[in-house]
C-alpha positions as CSV (number, residue, x, y, z in Angstrom):
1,X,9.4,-25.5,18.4
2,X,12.5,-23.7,19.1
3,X,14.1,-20.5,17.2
4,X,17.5,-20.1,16.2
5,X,19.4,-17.5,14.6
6,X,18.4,-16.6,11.3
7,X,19.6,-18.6,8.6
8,X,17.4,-17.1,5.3
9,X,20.2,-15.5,2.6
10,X,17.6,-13.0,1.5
11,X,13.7,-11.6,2.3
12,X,11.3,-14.1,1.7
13,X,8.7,-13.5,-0.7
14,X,5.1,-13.7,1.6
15,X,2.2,-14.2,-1.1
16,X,-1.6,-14.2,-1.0
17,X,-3.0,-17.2,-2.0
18,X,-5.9,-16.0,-5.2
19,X,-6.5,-19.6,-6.9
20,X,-7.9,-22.3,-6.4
21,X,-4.6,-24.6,-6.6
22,X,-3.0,-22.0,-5.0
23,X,-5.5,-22.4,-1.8
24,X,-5.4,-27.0,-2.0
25,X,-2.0,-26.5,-1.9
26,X,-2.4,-24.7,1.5
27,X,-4.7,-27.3,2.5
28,X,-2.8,-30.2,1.4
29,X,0.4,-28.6,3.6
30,X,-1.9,-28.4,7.2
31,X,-3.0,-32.1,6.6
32,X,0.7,-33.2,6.1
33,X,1.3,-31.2,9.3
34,X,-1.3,-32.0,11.5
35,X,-2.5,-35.3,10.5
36,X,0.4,-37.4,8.8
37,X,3.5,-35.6,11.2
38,X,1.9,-34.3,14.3
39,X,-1.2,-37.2,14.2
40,X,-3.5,-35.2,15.6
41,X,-6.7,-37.6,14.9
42,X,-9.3,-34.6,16.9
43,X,-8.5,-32.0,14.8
44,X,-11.8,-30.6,12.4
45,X,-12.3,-30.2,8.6
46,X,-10.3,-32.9,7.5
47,X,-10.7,-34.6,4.3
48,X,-9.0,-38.1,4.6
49,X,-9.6,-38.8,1.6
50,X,-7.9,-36.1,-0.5
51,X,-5.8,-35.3,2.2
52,X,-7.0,-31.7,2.8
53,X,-7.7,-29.7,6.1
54,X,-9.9,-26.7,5.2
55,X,-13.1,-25.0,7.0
56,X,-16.1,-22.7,5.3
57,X,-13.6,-20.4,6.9
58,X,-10.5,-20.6,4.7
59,X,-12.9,-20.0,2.0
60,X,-14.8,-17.0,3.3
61,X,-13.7,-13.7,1.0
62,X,-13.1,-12.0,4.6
63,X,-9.7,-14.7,5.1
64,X,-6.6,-14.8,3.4
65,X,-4.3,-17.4,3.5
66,X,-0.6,-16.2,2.9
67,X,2.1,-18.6,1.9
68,X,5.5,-18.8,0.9
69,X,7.1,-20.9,-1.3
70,X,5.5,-22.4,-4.6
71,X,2.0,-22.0,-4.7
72,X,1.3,-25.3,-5.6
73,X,3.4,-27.1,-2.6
74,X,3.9,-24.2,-0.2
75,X,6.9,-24.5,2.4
76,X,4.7,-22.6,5.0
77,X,1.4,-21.1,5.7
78,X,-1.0,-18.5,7.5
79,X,-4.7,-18.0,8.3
80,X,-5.5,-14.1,8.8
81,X,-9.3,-13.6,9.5
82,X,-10.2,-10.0,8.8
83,X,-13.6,-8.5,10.6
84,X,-14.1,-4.7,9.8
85,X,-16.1,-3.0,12.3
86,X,-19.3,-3.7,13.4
87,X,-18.9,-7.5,12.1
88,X,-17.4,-9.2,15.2
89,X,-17.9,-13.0,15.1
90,X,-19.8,-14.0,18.1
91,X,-17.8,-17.2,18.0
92,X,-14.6,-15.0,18.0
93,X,-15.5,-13.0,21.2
94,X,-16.5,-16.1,22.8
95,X,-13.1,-17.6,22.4
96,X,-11.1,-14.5,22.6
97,X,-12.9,-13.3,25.9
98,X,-13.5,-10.3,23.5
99,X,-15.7,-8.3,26.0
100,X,-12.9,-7.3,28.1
101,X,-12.3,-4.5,25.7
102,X,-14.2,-1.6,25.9
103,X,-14.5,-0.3,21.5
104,X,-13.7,-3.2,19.8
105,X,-16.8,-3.5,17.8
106,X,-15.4,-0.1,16.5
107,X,-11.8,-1.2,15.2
108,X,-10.7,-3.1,12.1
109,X,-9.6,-6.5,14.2
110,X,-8.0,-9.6,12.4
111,X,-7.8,-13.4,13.9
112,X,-4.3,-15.0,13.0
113,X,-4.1,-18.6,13.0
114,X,-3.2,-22.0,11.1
115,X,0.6,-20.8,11.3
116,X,2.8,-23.6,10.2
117,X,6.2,-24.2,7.9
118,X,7.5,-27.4,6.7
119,X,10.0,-29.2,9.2
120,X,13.4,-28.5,6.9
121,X,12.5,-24.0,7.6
122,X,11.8,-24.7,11.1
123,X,15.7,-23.8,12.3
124,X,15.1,-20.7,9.6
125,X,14.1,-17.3,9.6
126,X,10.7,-18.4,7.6
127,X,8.5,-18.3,10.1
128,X,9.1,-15.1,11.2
129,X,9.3,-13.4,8.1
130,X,6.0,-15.3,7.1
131,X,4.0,-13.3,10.0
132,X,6.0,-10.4,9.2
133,X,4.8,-10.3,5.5
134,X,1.6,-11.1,6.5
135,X,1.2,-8.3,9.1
136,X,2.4,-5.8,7.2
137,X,0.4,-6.5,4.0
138,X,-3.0,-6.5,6.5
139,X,-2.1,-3.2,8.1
140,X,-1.5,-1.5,4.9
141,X,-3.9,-3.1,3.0
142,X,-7.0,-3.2,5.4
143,X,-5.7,-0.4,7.9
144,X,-6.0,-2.9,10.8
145,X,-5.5,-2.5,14.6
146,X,-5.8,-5.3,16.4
147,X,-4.5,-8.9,16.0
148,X,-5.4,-11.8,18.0
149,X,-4.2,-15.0,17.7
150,X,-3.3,-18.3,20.3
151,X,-0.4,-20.3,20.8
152,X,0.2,-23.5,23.1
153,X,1.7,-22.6,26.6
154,X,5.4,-24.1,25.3
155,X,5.3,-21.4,22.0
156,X,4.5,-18.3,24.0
157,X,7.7,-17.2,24.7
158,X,8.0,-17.3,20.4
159,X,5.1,-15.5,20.1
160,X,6.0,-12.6,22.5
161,X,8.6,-12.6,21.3
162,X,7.0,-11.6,17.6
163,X,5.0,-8.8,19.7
164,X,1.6,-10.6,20.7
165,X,1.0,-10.7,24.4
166,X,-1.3,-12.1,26.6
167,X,-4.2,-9.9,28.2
168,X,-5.7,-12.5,30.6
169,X,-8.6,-13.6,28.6
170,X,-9.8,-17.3,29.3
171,X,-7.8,-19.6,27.9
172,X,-8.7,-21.7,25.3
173,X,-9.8,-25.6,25.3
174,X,-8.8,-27.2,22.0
175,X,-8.3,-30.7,20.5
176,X,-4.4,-29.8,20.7
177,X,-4.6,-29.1,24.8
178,X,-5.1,-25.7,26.0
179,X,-4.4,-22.6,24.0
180,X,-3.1,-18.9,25.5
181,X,-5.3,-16.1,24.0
182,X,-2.8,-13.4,22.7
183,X,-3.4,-9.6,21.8
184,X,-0.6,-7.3,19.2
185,X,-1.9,-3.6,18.2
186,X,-0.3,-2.6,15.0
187,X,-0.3,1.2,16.9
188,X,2.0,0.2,20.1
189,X,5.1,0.9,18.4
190,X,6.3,1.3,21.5
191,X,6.3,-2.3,23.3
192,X,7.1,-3.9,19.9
193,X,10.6,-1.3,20.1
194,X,11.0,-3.0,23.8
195,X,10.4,-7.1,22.6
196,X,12.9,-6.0,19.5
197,X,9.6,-7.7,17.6
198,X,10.8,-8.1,13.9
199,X,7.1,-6.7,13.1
200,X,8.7,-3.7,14.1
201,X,11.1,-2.2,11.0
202,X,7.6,-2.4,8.8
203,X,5.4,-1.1,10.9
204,X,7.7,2.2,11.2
205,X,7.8,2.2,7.4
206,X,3.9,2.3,7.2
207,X,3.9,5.3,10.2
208,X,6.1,7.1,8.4
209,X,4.5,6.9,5.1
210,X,1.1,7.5,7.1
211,X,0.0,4.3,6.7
212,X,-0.4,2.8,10.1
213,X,-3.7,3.4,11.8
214,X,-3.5,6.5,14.5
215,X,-6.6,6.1,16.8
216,X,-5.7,6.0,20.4
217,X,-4.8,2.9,21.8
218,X,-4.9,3.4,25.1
219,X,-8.0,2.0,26.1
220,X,-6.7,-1.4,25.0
221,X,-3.3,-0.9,26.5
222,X,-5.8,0.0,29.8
223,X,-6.9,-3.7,30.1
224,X,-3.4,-5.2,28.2
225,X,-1.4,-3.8,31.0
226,X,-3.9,-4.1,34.0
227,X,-4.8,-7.7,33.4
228,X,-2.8,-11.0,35.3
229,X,-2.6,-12.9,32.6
230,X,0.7,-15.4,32.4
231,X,3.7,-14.6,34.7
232,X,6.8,-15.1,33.3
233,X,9.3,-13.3,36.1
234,X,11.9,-15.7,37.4
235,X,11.5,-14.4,41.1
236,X,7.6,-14.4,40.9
237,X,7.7,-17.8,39.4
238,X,9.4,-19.3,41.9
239,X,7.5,-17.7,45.0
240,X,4.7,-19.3,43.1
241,X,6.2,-22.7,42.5
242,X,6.9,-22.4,46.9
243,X,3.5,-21.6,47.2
244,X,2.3,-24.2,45.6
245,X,4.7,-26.7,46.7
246,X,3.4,-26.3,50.1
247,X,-0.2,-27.6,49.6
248,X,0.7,-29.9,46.3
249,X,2.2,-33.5,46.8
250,X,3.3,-33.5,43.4
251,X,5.9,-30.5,43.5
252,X,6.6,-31.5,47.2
253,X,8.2,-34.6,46.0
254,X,10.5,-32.9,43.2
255,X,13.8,-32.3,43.7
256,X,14.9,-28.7,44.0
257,X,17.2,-28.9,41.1
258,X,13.7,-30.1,38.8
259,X,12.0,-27.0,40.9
260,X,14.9,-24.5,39.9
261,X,14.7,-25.6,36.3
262,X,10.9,-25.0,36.9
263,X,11.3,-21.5,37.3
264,X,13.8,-20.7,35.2
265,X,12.1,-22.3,31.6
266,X,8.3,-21.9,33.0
267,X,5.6,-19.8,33.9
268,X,2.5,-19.9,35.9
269,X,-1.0,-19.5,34.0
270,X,-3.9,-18.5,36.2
271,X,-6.7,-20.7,35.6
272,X,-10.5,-21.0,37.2
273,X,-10.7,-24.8,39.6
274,X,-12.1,-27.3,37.7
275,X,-9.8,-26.2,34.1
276,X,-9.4,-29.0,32.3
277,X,-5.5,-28.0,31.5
278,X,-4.4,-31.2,29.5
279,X,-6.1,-34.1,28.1
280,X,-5.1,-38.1,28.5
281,X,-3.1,-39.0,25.7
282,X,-2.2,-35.5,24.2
């Protein structure tokens, strides 16, 4: 997926799905996504024969699923998984390497995921402004601090570009290849000012009107900013491409225009031997 300058006339209108239509319609958008355009046969919870894709998740009173568009055929969609304190998921600190923070068990933490809009808004502002309503409605709604979601290693420049980051947790094995674990704090006004996230203009509204949370967020910043997590510095990525190149046949034998272009569009992800980093006929 690639972004391109805003094209929306006006704000879009993020909604909470509350009904049961309302929630099938959801449903019925992810299987037209993932099944009948992206074919993904691997993918779980699918209902071939209503054409739905929904977990005991999605129905959960803990998860909302935000939407825009008309409730009963949505033009895009988003999974946020709230956990108050105390009520971490062992399945969610599994797969978001979770123990590397020191208090999470003591924050309100969300899981963002299922993120999708229908081909025609892809070249529009709707994405962005989907995860923007959606943020902003589960900070001041549910006070939280902590947001973690993952994105496929060719969407992580979007997503950083929203304000998540990575934070060198393990990455993420799933039916759709490998996925990067991300981290965004609701509190760090300060490196969503830097990535000009466009979280960033509601989230000041909330601080000033005392509605963002205020605990100190520096003992996540602590293992944010002191992890190696994905390298994405031209210079770095091309000593590491060099590296490489001397012990690997494979970037030996490309030519040093394909190895430029290498460092310019890619990044290097530090994974454990034996990583499993795509699967035969993905």
């Amino acid at each position: 997926m690639r972004t391109s300058p805003p094209t929306q006339a006006k704000p879009l209108q993020v909604h909470v799905a509350t009904t049961p239509a309302a929630r099938e319609g959801i449903y019925r958008l992810r299987y037209r996504i993932y099944v009948d355009e992206q074919r993904d046969d691997q993918i779980a919870h699918v209902d071939h024969t209503r054409g739905l894709l929904c977990s005991d998740i999605d129905e959960d009173p803990q998860t909302l699923l935000f939407f825009i568009g008309p409730a009963a055929a949505p033009l895009g969609t988003l999974r946020v998984r709230l956990i108050t304190p105390g009520h971490l998921p062992e399945d969610l600190q599994r797969r978001y390497s979770m123990a590397l923070f020191p208090d999470l068990h003591t924050r309100v933490v969300c899981e963002v995921g299922y993120l999708m809009v229908v081909p025609a808004m892809r070249q529009t502002a709707a994405m962005i402004g989907l995860t923007q309503g959606a943020v902003e409605h589960m900070v001041a709604a549910h006070r939280v601090e902590v947001m973690f979601a993952n994105c496929a290693p060719g969407l992580l420049a979007t997503y950083r570009r929203m304000g998540l980051r990575p934070y060198g947790g393990q990455l993420i094995a799933s039916s759709r290849g490998i996925q990067v674990p991300l981290i965004a704090l609701s509190g760090d006004l300060a490196h969503l000012r830097r990535v000009d996230s466009p979280w960033l203009p509601a989230l000041r509204r909330l601080a000033a009107a005392g509605r963002l949370p205020a605990r100190d967020i520096q003992p996540l910043l602590d293992v944010i900013e002191g992890s190696r997590g994905v390298e994405t510095d031209l210079s770095r990525i091309t000593a590491e491409l060099d590296s490489a190149a001397a012990v690997s046949t494979f970037l030996e034998r490309l030519p040093e225009p394909t190895r430029e272009r290498l460092s310019r569009e890619g990044f290097v992800i530090p994974v454990p031997a034996g990583t499993e980093v795509i699967e035969a006929g993905l």
